[in-house]
Residue, then its C-alpha position, 0 to 999 in steps of 0.5 A: x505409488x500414492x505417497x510417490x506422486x503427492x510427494x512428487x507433486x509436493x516438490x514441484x509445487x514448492x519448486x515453483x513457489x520458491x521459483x516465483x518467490x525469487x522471481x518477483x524478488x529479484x528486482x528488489x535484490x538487485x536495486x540493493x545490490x545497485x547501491x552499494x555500487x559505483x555509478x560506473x560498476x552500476x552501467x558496466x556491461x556484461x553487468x557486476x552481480x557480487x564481484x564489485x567495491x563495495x561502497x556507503x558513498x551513494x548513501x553519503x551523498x544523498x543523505x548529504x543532498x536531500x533531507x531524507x527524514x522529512x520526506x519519511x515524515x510526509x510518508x508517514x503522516x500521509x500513509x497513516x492519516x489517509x489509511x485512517x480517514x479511509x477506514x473511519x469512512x469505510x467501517x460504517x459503509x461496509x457495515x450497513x451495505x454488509x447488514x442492511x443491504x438495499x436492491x442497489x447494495x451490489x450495483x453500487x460496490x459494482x461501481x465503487x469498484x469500476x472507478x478505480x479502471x478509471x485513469x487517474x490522469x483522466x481526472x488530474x487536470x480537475x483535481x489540480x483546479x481544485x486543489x488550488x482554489x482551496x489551497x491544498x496544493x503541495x499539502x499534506x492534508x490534500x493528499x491525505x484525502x486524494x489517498x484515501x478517495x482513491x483507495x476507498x473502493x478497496x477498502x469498502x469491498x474488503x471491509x464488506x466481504x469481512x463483515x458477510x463473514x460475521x453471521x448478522x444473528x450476533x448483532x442482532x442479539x446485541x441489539x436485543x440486549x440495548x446496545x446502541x449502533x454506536x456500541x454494536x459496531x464497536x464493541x460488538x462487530x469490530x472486535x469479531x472483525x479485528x484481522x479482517x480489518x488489520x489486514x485492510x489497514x496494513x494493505x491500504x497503508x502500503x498501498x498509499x505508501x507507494x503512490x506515486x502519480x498522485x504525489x508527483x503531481x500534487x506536491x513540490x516540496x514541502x509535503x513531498x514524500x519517498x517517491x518525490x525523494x526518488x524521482x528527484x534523482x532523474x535529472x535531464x542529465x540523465x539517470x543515476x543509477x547507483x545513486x538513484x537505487x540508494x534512494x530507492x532502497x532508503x525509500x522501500x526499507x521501512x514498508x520492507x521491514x513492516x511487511x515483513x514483521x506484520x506478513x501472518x497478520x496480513x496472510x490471516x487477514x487476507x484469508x478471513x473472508x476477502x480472498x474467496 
């Protein structure tokens, strides 16, 4: 009776799971799905699942209309350079709120924290004075650093849980045999917190991947990245769907196949010590 009910229980849980999964993949599937259609197929109405002409054209023509390996470019260079600078700040913050903790350690990650409640247009308008007055405006490097202020406070508090994992006794020890700060968070610390920090750097550079207000109001065209690629195809005309979801899916394969190769490192990472 015992086995009948786990295993009841088992299926419905997995039941659900994949119910969930699906759910949550539908809005990508049928972006996909969209592509391949005709801008009339893509508004018909009851709306086409599988039985419509599959075409390349709406690829063709926006290959033909927008430089989509530039924009890639800007991605990846502002995604990496802000996941970077982000973890080069962050590793020395984490390390000595985590180990050398004051009476003010938890009211300040309290507040790195409640910054991000904060609406980012709430601050635009400041952040685009000074970007114009110290020329970062439309620049790769000025994004790189907005990115990664912003994504900061994340970064920090998962770093800091990862750390607390680590028993300080290791360090300490490692103190003891002469190494110096530089070498105990390199070689001692830093290896011990490899999947914690992978998966931060994996989190952090989907999530800068994926940033779109900033970008779109930060840039116009020389450090535009995919989601300027995407808003460019909403005109006052109107919207295009099939083209717009062929930019879409252009724009999502690449952090796509990422996740998709680097999901245990995450899910490991993820169940180090950040997700309690």
């Amino acid at each position: 009776m015992a086995r009948a009910v786990s295993f009841n229980r088992k299926t419905v849980n997995t039941a659900l799971a994949w119910a969930i999964g699906l759910l949550i993949f539908f809005p990508i599937l049928w972006t996909i799905l969209t592509s391949f259609k005709t801008e009339g197929q893509a508004i018909a109405d009851p709306p086409i699942f599988l039985m419509f002409d599959w075409t390349l054209e709406n690829y063709a023509i926006v290959q033909e209309r927008s430089d989509y390996l530039k924009f890639l470019t800007n991605s990846v260079i502002i995604a990496g350079g802000s996941t970077l600078l982000g973890i080069l700040v962050a590793v020395p913050a984490a390390w000595s709120m985590a180990f050398v903790p004051s009476k003010r350690t938890k009211d300040i990650l309290l507040w790195m924290l409640s910054t991000k409640m904060l609406p980012a247009v709430g601050v635009l308008y400041p952040i685009y004075l000074i970007f114009i007055e110290l020329g970062l405006l439309d620049t790769k490097i000025g994004l790189v650093v907005v990115l990664m202020l912003i994504n900061l406070p994340i970064i920090v508090w998962m770093l800091y849980t990862y750390f607390k994992e680590i028993p300080s006794e290791i360090l300490e020890a490692a103190r003891m045999d002469g190494a110096s700060l530089r070498s105990e968070i390199l070689y001692v610390l830093t290896p011990m917190a490899i999947p914690g920090i992978a998966s931060t750097i994996l989190l952090n550079f989907i999530l800068a991947w994926n940033e779109a207000f900033w970008t779109l109001n930060l840039t116009a065209a020389q450090a535009a990245p995919l989601t300027a690629f995407i808003a460019s195809y909403s005109s006052p005309e109107g919207l295009f769907y099939a083209k717009l979801s062929a930019a879409s899916t252009m724009a999502i394969a690449p952090i796509l196949v990422l996740g998709w190769f680097s999901q245990k490192q995450l899910v490991r990472g993820l169940t180090f010590g950040a997700v309690k």
